[in-house]
C-alpha positions as CSV (number, residue, x, y, z in Angstrom):
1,X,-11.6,15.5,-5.6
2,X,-8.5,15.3,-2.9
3,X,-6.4,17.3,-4.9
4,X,-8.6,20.1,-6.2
5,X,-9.4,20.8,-2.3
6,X,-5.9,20.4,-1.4
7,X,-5.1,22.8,1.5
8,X,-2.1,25.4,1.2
9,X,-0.4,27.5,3.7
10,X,3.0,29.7,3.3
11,X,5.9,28.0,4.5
12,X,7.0,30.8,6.9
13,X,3.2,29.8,8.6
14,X,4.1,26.4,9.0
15,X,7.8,27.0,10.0
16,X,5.9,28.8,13.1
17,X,3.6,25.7,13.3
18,X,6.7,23.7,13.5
19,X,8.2,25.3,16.5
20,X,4.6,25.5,18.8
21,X,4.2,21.5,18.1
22,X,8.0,21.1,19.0
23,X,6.8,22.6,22.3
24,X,3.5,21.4,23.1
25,X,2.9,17.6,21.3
26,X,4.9,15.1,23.5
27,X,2.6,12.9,25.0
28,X,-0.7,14.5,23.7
29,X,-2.3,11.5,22.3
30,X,-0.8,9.1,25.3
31,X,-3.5,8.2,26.9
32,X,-5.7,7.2,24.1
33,X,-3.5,5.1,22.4
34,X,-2.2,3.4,25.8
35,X,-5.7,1.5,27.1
36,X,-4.3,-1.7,27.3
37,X,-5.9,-5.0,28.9
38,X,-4.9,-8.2,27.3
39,X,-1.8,-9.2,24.8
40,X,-2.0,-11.8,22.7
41,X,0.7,-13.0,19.9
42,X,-0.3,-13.4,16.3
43,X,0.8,-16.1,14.4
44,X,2.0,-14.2,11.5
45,X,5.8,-13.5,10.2
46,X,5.5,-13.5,6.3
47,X,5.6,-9.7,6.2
48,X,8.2,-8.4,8.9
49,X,11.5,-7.6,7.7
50,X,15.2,-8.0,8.8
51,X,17.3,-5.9,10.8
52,X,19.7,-5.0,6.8
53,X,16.5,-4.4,4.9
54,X,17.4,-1.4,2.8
55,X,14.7,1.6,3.4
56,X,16.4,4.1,1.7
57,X,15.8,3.7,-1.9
58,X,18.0,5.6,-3.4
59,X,17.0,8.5,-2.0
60,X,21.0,9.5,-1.4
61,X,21.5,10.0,-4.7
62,X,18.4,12.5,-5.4
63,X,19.3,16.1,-6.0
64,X,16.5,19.2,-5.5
65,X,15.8,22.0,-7.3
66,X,12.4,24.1,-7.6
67,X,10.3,24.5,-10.3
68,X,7.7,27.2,-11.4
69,X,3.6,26.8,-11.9
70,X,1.2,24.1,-10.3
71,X,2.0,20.8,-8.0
72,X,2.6,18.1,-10.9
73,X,4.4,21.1,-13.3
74,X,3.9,24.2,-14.3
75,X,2.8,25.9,-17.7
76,X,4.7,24.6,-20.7
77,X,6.1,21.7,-19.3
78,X,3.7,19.2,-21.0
79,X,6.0,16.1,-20.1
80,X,5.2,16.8,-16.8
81,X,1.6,18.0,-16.4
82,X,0.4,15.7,-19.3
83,X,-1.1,18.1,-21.8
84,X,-0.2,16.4,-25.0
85,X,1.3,18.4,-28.0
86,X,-2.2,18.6,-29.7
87,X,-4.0,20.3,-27.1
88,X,-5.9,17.0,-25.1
89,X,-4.8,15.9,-21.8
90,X,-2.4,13.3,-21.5
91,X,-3.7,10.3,-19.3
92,X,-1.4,8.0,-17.0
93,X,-2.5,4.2,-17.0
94,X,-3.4,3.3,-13.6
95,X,-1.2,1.7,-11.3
96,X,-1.7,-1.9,-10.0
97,X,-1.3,-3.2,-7.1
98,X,2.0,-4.3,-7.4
99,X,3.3,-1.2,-8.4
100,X,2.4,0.4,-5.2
101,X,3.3,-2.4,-2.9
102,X,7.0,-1.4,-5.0
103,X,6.3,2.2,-4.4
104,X,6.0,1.8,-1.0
105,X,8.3,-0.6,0.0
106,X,10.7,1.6,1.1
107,X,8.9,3.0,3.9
108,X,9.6,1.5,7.3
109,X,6.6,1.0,10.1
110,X,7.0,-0.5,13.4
111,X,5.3,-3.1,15.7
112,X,5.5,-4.9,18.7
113,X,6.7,-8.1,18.4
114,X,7.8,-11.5,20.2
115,X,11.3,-12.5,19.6
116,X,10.4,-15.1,16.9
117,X,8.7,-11.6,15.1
118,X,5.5,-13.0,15.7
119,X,3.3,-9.9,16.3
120,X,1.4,-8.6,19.3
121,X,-2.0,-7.8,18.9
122,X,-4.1,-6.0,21.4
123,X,-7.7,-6.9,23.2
124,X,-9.3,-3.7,24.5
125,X,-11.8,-5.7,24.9
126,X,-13.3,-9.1,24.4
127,X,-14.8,-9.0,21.5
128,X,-12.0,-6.8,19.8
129,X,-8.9,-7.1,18.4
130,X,-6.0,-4.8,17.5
131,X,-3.0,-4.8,15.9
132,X,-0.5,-1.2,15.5
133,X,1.7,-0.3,13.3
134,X,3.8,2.8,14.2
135,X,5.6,5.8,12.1
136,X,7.0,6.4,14.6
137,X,9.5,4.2,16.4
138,X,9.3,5.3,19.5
139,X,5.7,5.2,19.8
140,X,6.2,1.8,19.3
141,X,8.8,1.3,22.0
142,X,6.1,3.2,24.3
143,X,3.8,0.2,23.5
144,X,6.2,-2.1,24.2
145,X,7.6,-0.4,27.5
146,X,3.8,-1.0,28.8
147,X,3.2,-3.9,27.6
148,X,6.5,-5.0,29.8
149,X,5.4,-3.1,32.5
150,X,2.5,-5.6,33.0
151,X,4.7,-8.8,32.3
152,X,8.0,-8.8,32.9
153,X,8.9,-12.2,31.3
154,X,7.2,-11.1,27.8
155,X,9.9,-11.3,25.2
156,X,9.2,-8.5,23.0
157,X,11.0,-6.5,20.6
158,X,10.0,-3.9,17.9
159,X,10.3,-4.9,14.5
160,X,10.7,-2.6,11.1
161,X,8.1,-4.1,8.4
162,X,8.0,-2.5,4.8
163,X,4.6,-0.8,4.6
164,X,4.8,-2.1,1.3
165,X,4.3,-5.0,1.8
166,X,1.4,-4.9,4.8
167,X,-0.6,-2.5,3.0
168,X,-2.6,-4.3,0.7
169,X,-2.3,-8.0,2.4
170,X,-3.0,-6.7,6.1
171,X,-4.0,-3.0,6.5
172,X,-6.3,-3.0,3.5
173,X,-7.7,-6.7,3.2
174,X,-10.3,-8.9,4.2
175,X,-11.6,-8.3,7.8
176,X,-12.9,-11.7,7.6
177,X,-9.5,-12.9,6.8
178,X,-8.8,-15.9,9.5
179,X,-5.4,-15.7,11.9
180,X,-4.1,-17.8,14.8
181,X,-3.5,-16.4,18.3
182,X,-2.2,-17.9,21.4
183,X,-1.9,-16.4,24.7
184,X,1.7,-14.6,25.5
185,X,1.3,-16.8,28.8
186,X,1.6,-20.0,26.1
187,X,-1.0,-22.1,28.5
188,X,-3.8,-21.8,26.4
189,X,-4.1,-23.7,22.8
190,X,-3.9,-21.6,19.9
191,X,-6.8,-20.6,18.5
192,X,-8.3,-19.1,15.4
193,X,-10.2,-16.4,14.8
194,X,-11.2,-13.8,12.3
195,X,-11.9,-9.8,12.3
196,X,-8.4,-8.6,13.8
197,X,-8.0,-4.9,13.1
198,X,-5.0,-3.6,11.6
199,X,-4.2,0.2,12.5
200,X,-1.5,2.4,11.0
201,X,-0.4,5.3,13.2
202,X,0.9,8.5,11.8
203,X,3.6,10.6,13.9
204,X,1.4,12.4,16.5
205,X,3.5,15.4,15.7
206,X,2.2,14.8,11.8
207,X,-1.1,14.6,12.7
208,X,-1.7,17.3,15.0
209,X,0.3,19.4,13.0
210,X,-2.1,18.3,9.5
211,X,-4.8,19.4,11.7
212,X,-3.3,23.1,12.0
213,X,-2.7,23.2,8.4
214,X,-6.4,22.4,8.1
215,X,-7.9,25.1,10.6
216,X,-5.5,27.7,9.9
217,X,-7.5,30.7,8.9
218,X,-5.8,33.7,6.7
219,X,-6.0,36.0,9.3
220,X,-4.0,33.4,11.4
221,X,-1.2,33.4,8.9
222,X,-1.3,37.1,8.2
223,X,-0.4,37.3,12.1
224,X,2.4,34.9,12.0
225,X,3.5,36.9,8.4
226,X,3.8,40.2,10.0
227,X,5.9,39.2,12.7
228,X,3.3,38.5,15.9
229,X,4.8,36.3,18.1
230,X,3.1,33.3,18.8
231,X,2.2,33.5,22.8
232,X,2.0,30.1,24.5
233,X,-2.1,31.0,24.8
234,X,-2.5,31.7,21.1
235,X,-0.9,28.1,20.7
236,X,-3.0,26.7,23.1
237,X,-5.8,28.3,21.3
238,X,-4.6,26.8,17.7
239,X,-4.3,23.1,18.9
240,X,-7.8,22.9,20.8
241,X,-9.0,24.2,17.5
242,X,-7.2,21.6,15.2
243,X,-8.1,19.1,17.6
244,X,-11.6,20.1,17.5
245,X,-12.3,21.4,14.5
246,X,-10.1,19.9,11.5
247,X,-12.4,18.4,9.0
248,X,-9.9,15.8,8.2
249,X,-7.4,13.6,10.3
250,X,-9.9,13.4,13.1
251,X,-8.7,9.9,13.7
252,X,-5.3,9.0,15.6
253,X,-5.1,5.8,13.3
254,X,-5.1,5.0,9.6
255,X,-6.0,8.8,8.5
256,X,-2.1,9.3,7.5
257,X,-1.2,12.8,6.2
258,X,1.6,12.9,3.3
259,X,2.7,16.9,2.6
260,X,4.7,18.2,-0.6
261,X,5.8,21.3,-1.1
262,X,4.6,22.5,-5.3
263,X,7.7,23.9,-6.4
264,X,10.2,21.3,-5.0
265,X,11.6,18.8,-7.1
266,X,14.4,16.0,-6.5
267,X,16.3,14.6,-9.7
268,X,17.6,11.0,-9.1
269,X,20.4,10.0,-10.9
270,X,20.8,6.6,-13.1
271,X,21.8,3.9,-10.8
272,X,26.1,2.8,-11.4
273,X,27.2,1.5,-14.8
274,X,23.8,2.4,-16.5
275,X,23.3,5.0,-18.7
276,X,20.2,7.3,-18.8
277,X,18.7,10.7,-18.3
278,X,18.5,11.1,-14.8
279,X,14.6,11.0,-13.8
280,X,12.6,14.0,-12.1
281,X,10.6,13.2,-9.2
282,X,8.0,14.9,-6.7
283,X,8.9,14.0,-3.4
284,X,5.9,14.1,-0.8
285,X,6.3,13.6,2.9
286,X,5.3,11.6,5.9
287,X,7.1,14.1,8.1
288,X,6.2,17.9,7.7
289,X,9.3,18.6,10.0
290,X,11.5,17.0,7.3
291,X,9.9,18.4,4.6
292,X,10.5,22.3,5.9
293,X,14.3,21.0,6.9
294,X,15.1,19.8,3.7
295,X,13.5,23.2,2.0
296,X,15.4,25.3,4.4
297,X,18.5,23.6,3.4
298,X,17.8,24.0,0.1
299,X,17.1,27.5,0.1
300,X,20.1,28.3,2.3
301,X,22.6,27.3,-0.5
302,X,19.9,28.7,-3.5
303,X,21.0,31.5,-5.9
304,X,19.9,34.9,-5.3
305,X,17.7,34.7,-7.9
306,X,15.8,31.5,-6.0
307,X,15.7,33.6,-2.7
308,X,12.0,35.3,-3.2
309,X,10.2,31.9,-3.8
310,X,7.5,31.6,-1.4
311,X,6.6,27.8,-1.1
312,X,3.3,26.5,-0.5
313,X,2.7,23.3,1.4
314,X,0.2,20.8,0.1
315,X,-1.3,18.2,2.1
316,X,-3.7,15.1,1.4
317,X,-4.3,11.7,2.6
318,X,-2.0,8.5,2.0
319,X,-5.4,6.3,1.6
320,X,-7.1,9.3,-1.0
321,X,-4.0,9.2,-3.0
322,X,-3.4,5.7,-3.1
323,X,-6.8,5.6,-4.5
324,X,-5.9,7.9,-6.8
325,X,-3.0,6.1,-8.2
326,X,-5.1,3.3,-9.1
327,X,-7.3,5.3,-11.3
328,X,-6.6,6.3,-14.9
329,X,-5.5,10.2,-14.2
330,X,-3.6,13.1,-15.8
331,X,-0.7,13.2,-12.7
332,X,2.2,10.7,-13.7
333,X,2.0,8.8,-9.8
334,X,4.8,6.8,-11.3
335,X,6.9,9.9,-11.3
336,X,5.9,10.7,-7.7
337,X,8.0,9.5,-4.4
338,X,7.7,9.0,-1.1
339,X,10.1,10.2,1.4
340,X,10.8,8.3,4.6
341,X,10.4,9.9,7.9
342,X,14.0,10.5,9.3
343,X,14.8,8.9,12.5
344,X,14.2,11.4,15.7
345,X,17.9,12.2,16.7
């Protein structure tokens, strides 16, 4: 399954991964994503959001602390790996649909769009047509800079929609679902037509840097452990082998890697004027970048006691464990968050 093959590396590995990609990733997937011949706008607005629209989720009022044994809890703690007090494993109902749209509203992604929010969608050819969502805001801004570039009186913008609510209804539905286009020029009459491909795009930094995780090899780390500095032709070396060898995240689109590190936790409190226990959560990651920041931060203000934990990063797919999650299973997804990627400064 995706979790029993789940890849792990020491966080001190990927804290030098972190710094060679800081380097070396800016622009590296440019001119594949940027072939761009035609522009059309797509007449849909039901799922973008609006400029106020609240991704944070309550996330400001999470605490994090670090627990002991496996990725959903360790030994002993039957509430939260599922082993029920007679000895059989405790099964989670599967989520539905709705729950997950709900899990994942929060999340922000980002598209070209026309002033109205109408979104762009791209012909690389004639007989195809794409529309991108982006992680990454700026990537998104890139698309829009050339689409710009190649008509100056397009009125475009880029617009935040909740991957929430695109998920099921555009990235995962019917191809043969029918929309309307019309021509950004608005001389031609609209017309419909069916098979428009919806693509989510990961952080390029994200990708590539799932890929490392991936092609890593213990000798690698035991380099990188020991103190070997990492030379700008051993990280040359390390990215034309992700890039070419990583048995996962080959693709630069809808292959979107989420990492969580075993022993972190993050307690949310219960919301103003109710009263509860406050809820234990694993948080997982669109951003690996975040993810070591907010470990680092921990750590720095940790009891000495806390100080020797060695951290191992996890990493699967978005789609595998949304698939997953709707599936009867012995992991809790319900007590399992997402963690937005924080805005480049």
């Amino acid at each position: 399954s995706s979790s029993s093959s789940t890849p792990r590396i020491t966080f001190f590995v990927a804290d030098q991964l972190l710094q060679t990609l800081a380097s070396t990733i800016p622009g590296i997937f440019r001119n594949k994503m940027m072939r761009i011949l035609t522009a059309f706008l797509l007449g849909c607005s039901f799922v973008s959001s609006t400029a106020s629209t609240p991704f944070s989720h309550g996330l400001e009022k999470s605490l994090f602390g670090v627990r002991g044994g496996g990725l959903f809890g360790g030994k002993g703690d039957n509430k939260e790996n599922g082993s029920a007090s007679d000895g059989e494993k405790k099964l989670y109902p599967p989520m539905s649909k709705e729950e997950i749209e709900d899990w994942m509203e929060h999340i922000p992604v980002f598209a070209v769009t026309d002033s109205n929010g109408a979104g762009v969608v791209l012909k690389p050819d004639d007989s195809t047509s794409v529309f991108y969502f982006f992680f990454n805001p700026l990537a998104a801004n890139a698309t829009m800079a050339q689409l710009k570039s190649a008509n100056a009186d397009m009125d475009l913008k880029v617009s935040a929609f909740s991957l929430g609510k695109i998920w099921f209804k555009l990235l995962n539905s019917d191809a043969d679902s029918e929309v309307t286009l019309k021509s950004v020029d608005g001389d031609s009459e609209a017309q419909t037509t069916k098979g428009v491909e919806y693509r989510l795009v990961p952080d390029t930094r994200d990708l590539l840097g799932a890929r490392m995780l991936l092609t890593m090899t213990p000798e690698d780390s035991e380099k990188l452990k020991t103190g070997e500095a990492m030379t700008p032709e051993m990280a040359q070396k390390a990215i034309e082998k992700a890039m070419n060898e990583a048995p996962k995240f080959k693709a630069t689109f809808n292959e979107i890697p989420v990492f969580t590190i075993a022993q972190m936790r993050m307690q949310k409190q219960a919301e103003a004027g109710e009263n509860g226990e406050p809820v234990t959560l694993l948080p997982m990651y669109f951003s690996l970048q975040n993810m070591v920041g907010t470990w680092q931060q921990f750590m720095s203000q940790a009891s000495p006691d806390l100080q020797g934990v060695e951290p191992a990063i996890n990493l699967m797919s978005l789609h595998d464990l949304v698939e997953m999650m709707q599936k009867e299973s012995e992991i809790d997804f319900r007590h399992v968050v997402l963690v937005p990627p924080a805005p480049d400064a």
